[in-house]
N, C-alpha and C positions, 0 to 999 in steps of 0.2 A: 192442584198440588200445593200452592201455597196456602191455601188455606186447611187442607189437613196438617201440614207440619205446623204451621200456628196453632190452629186447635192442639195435637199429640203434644206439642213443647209446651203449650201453658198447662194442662191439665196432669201432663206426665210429673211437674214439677209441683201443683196441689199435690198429688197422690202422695209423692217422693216425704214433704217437707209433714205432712199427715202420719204416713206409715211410721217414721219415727217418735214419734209422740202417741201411738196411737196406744198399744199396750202398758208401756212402760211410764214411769214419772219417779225421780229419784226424792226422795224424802232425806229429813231432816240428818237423821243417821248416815247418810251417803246412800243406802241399801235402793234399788229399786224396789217396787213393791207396786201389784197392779194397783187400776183405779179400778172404781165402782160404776158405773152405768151414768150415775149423776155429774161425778166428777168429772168425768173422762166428756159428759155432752159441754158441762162449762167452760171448761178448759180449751175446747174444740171450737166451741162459742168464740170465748176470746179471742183465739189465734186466728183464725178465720176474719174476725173482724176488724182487727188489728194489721196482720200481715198481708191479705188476701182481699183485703174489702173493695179499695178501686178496681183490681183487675176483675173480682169477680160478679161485681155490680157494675160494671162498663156500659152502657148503654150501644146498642148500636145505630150504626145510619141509619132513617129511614127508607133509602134507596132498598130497591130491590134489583139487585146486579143476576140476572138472568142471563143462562147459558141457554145460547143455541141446539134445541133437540129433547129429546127425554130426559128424565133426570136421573143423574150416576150412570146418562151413558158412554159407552166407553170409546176412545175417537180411534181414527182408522187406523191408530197402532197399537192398539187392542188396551192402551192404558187407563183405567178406568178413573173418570172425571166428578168432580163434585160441582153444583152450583154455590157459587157467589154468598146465598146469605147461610148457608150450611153452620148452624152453631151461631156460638155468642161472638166468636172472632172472625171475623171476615173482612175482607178486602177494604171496607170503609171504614173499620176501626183501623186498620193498619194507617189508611190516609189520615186520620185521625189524628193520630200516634204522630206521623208526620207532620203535618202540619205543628203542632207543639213544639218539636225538635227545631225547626228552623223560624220560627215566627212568624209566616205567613199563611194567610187563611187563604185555603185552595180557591181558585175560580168554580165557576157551573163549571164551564169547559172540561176543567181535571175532575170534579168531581164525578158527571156523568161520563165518561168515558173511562175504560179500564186502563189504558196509555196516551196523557194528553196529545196534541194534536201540536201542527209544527207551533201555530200560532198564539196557544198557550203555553207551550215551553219557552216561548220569547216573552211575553208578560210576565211566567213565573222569574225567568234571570234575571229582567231588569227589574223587580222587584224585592230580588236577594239584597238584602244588605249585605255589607263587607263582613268580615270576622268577627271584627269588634261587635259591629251592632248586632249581630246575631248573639254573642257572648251578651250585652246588654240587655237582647228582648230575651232571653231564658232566666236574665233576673226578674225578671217582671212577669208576672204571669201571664200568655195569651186567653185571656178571657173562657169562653163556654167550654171548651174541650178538656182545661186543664183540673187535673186531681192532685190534690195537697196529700201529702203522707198524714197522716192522725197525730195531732199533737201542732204541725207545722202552723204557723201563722196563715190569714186569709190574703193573698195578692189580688189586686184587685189589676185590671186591663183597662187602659182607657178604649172607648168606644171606639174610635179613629182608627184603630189599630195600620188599616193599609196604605192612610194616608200617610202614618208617621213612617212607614217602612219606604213609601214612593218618596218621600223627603229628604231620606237617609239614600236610595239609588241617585236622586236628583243632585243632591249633591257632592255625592262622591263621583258621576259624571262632568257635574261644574269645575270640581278642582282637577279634572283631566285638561280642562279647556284649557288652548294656551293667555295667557295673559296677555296685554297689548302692552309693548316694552316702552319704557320712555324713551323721549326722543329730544334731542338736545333743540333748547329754543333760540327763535333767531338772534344772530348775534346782533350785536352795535357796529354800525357802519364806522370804521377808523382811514382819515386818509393812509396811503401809503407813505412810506419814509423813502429817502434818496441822498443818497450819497453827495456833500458838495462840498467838503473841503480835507485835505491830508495833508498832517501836519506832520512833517518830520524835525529830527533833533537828538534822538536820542541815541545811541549808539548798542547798544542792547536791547533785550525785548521791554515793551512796556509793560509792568507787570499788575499795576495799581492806578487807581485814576480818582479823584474828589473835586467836587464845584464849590465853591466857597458861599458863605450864604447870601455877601452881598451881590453873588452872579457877574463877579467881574474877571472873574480871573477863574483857574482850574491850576491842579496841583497832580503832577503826575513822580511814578515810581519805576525804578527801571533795575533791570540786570547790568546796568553800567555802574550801578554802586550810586546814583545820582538822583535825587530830587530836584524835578523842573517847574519851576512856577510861568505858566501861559497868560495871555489876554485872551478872556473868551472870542471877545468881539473879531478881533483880525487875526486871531492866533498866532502873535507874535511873541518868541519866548523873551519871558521878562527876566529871570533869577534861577540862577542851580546854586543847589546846595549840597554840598558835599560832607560826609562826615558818618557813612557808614561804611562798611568794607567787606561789604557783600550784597545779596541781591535786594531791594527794598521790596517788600511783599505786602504792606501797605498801609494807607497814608488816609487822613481824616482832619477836617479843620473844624473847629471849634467853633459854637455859634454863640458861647456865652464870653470868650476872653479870644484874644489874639492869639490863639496857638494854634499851632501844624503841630501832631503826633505820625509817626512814623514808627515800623518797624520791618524787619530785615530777617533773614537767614542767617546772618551775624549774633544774633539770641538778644541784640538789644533793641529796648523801646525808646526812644527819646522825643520830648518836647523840644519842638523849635519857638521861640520868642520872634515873629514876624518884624516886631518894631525894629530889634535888631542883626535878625536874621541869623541868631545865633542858637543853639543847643542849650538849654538853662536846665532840663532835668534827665536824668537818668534811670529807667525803672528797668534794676534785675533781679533775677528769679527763675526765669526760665532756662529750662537745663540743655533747648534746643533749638530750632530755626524757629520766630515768631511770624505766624503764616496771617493773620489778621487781626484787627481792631479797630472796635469801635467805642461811640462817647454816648453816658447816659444824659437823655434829652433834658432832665431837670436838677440833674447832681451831677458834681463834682467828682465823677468817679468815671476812670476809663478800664475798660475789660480787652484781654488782646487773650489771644488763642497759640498754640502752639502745634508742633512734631512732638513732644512731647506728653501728647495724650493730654493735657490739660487746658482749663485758661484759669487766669487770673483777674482778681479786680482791684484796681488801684486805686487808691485816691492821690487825686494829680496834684494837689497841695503837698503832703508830705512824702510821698513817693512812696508811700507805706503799701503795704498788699494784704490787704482788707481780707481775702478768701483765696481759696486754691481751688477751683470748682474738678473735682476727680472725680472719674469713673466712667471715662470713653477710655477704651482697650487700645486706641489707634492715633494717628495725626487728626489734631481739630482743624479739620481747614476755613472756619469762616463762624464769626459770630457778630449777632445782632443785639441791639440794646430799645426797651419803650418804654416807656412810663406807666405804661400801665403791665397788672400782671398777664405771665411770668416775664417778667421784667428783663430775663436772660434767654438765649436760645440760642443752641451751636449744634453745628453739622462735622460730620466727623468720617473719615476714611474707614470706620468698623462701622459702619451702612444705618447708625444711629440720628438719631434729632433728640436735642435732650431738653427741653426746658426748664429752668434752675429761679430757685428761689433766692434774691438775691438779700435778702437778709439772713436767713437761715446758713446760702451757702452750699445747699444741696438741691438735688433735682426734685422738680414736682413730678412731672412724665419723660417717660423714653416712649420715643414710635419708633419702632422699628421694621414697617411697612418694606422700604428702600433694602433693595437686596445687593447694592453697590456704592460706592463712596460719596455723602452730600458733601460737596465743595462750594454750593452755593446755597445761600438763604436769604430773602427778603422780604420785609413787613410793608403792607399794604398799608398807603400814607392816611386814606379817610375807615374803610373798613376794618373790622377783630379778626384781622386772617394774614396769615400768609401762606408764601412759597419755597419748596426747594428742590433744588436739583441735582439730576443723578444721570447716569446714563443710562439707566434701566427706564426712568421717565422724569416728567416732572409731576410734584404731586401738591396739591391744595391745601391748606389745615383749615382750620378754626381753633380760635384761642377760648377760653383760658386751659383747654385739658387736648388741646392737638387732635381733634375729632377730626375726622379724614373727610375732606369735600368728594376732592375726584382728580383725576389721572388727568395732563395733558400731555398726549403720545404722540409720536411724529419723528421728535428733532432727536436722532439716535446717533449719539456721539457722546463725548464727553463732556458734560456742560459742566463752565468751569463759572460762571455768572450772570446775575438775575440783576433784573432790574424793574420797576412799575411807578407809572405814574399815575394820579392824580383822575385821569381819562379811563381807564382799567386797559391801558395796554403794556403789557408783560413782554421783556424782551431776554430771552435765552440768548446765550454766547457761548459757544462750542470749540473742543483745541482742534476741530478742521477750520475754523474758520467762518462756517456757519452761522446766519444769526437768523433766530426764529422772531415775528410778533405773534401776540397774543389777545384773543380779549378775554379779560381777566375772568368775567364772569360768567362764559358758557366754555372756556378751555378751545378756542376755534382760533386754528392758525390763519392768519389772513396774509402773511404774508414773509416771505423765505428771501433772504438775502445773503447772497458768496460774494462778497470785495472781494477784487484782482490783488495780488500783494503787488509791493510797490516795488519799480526797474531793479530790478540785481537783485533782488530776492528768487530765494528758493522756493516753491511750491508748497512744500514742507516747512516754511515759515509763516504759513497760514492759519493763524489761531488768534480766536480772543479770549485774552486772559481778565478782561472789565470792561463796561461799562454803567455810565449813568446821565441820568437828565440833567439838564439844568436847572435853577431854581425857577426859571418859564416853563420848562416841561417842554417847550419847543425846540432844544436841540437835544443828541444823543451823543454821547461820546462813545468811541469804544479804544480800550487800548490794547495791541495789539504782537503778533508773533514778528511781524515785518519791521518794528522797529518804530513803528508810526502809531499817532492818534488820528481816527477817520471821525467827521463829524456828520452827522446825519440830520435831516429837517425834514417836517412836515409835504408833501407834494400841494403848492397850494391851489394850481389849478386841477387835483383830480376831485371828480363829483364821483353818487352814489352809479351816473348813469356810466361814465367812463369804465370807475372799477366798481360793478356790481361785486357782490359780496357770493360765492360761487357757492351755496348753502344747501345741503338739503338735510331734511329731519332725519338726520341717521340715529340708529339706535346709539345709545351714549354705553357706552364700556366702563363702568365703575369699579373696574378691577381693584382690591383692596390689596393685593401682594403684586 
């Protein structure tokens, strides 16, 4: 049956596109008018060889597709049957035809058989290329079977034809395979830290904390209104200084002149003159409570941040304000200063990181990664990186354009400040109280510490609002919700064998949001 309506449908269709051409031919005047015998054979010529040439010059298989029995006889429902090579169109032109359509050149298997077999129709599928590549081998011509329209250009078929097709299934099988995920590398062995001294004095929360550079003393800021100058060594308070009048939010000592800078929730910044323990400058400007500041490492110029959606940069000589750095939406709760560029960087409670050019005065990059408030940030003292945190996570940069390292997850609270030494260990500080370490460079907690707050505190006064190293990098301070400064040290009898590093190659989570 399939091959008589093949044959009736091509030949119906010669007859059809003939019979109109066949008397008639319109001339010059519009008018038909017959041909003549001779016109009408050239004519016939033409079109025939033009429109009609491939199909009707097709060649076909050389198989001989033989039916079972007589021939045109009829099967036992009285339907009468044709064999296989009956006419110029049969069964192996159609395969033929096939083959062209899809780009692959049949097996023996499909060939000799009228319906491949289970285990050629599995060689024909994995040799399907996908969409594309089958839209790509119909630009290209498959080789022996294919017929160009007259006029069309010659495509030529590389040789290979079924290798390039089994190259195109191979690999679109490869990219189903799953990948082999990375996996975070072993960390650096860090001893653990422990708790050994608590320093009380303050009568408010401690809200700010700084080590002076010659490492003798630390400088603390409190909700009592009060600046406390300590002895590192026995922690004994040496000097409070009074002269703001409201909460001090935070405090930074100078490595190139004798001064303490200080600022407050009162909106003012001032320099303190240590020699004489007095206030000698005043920097205003800000329209709100001054939530941080710090000092740039090789000029003379200090930057402090605000509630106010801004920071500014100073120069500490003339108390002049060099730049207004605008365009965080929300409170900047905390900025950093380095020498090298972008020389600025502030975290801000509208869930930005902005790095700022501080000649220009305007931002180079906004990350906007952090889907909740950065309140803390810290620059990594030997590597071109840093940190900040959020409570959504902490997250890693690299400088100079804030390219995103990677997530370290865990510590889920509100981390209120960062700190890193020297060693690559990162320490989060959380308003539960919480304090995580870190190793800076595979993001692996090694170590979780909750301080008891101190007798007659409340539960709820469990938070740290700072800490930092000292200039040995061998103590930690933090400053605290309980009213106290706790100091932290090195465990110097634990080995790698005591606290093994409890590690395994987990897949690493590079979440970018």
């Amino acid at each position: 049956m399939v091959e008589e309506v093949q044959k009736h449908s091509v030949h119906t269709l010669v007859f059809r596109s003939l019979k109109r051409t066949h008397d008639m031919f319109v001339a010059d005047n519009g008018k038909p008018v017959p041909l003549d015998e001779e016109s009408h054979k050239r004519k016939m010529a033409i079109k025939l060889r033009n429109e009609y040439g491939p199909v009707l010059h097709m060649p076909t298989s050389k198989e001989n597709f033989k039916e079972k029995g007589p021939q045109n006889a009829a099967d036992s429902y009285g339907h009468k049957q044709y064999p296989a090579n009956q006419g110029e169109y049969g069964i192996a032109t159609i395969r033929n035809l096939f083959s062209i359509l899809i780009g692959v050149a049949l097996t023996a298997d499909t060939k000799i058989q009228r319906m491949p077999s289970e285990s050629a129709a599995q060689s024909l599928a994995v040799a399907l290329p996908s969409s594309q590549a089958r839209t790509d081998a119909n630009r290209t011509a498959p080789g022996g079977n294919e017929y160009r329209l007259p006029g069309a250009p010659d495509r030529s078929q590389p040789a290979a034809m079924n290798s390039i097709v089994m190259e195109a299934g191979n690999s679109k099988n490869s990219a189903l395979m799953a990948k082999k995920a990375p996996t975070m590398p072993k960390p650096q062995w860090h001893p653990p830290w422990k708790l050994y001294r608590v320093i009380s004095g303050h009568l408010g929360w401690v809200r700010c904390i700084a080590v002076e550079p010659g490492n003798q003393w630390f400088v603390t800021g409190s909700a009592d209104r009060t600046i406390k100058i300590w002895d590192l060594a026995s922690g004994k308070l040496k000097l409070s200084l009074t002269g703001h009048i409201s909460t001090v939010r935070g405090v930074i000592v100078s490595t190139r002149s004798p001064y303490l800078f200080s600022c407050g929730e009162d909106k003012q910044v001032k320099c303190w003159d240590l020699e004489y323990n007095k206030v000698i400058r005043h920097y205003h400007g800000h329209l709100s409570a001054v939530y941080g500041l710090d000092l740039h490492p090789t000029i003379d110029v200090l930057v402090t941040c605000s509630r106010d959606s801004t920071a500014r940069i100073w120069d500490v000589r003339t108390k002049a304000s060099v730049h207004t750095l605008s365009g965080h939406t929300n409170a900047v709760a905390t900025v950093r200063c380095q020498a090298a560029e972008p020389q600025i960087i502030t975290g801000s409670h509208d869930t930005t990181i902005r790095l700022w050019d501080l000649v220009a005065g305007k931002t180079r990059v906004t990350l906007t990664n952090h889907k909740k408030s950065v309140r803390a940030v810290v620059l990594h003292p030997r590597h071109y990186t840093f940190a900040s945190g959020s409570p959504d996570n902490i997250k890693q940069w690299k400088f100079p354009d804030g390219s995103f390292i990677q997530n370290l997850s865990g510590h889920n609270a509100i981390i209120n400040t960062l700190t890193v030494n020297s060693d690559g260990v990162l320490v989060s500080g959380a308003d539960n109280g919480t304090m995580h370490l870190w190793d800076w460079r595979t993001g692996y907690n090694f170590q979780r510490v909750h301080a008891a707050v101190q007798p007659g505190s409340l539960d709820s006064e469990s938070g740290i609002f700072a800490c930092a190293f000292d200039q040995s990098e061998s103590r930690l301070l933090t400053a605290e919700a309980d009213k106290t400064i706790k100091v932290y040290k090195e465990d110097d009898t634990a080995t790698e064998e005591t606290h093994p590093v409890s590690w395994k190659p987990e897949i690493i989570k590079r979440k970018r949001f």
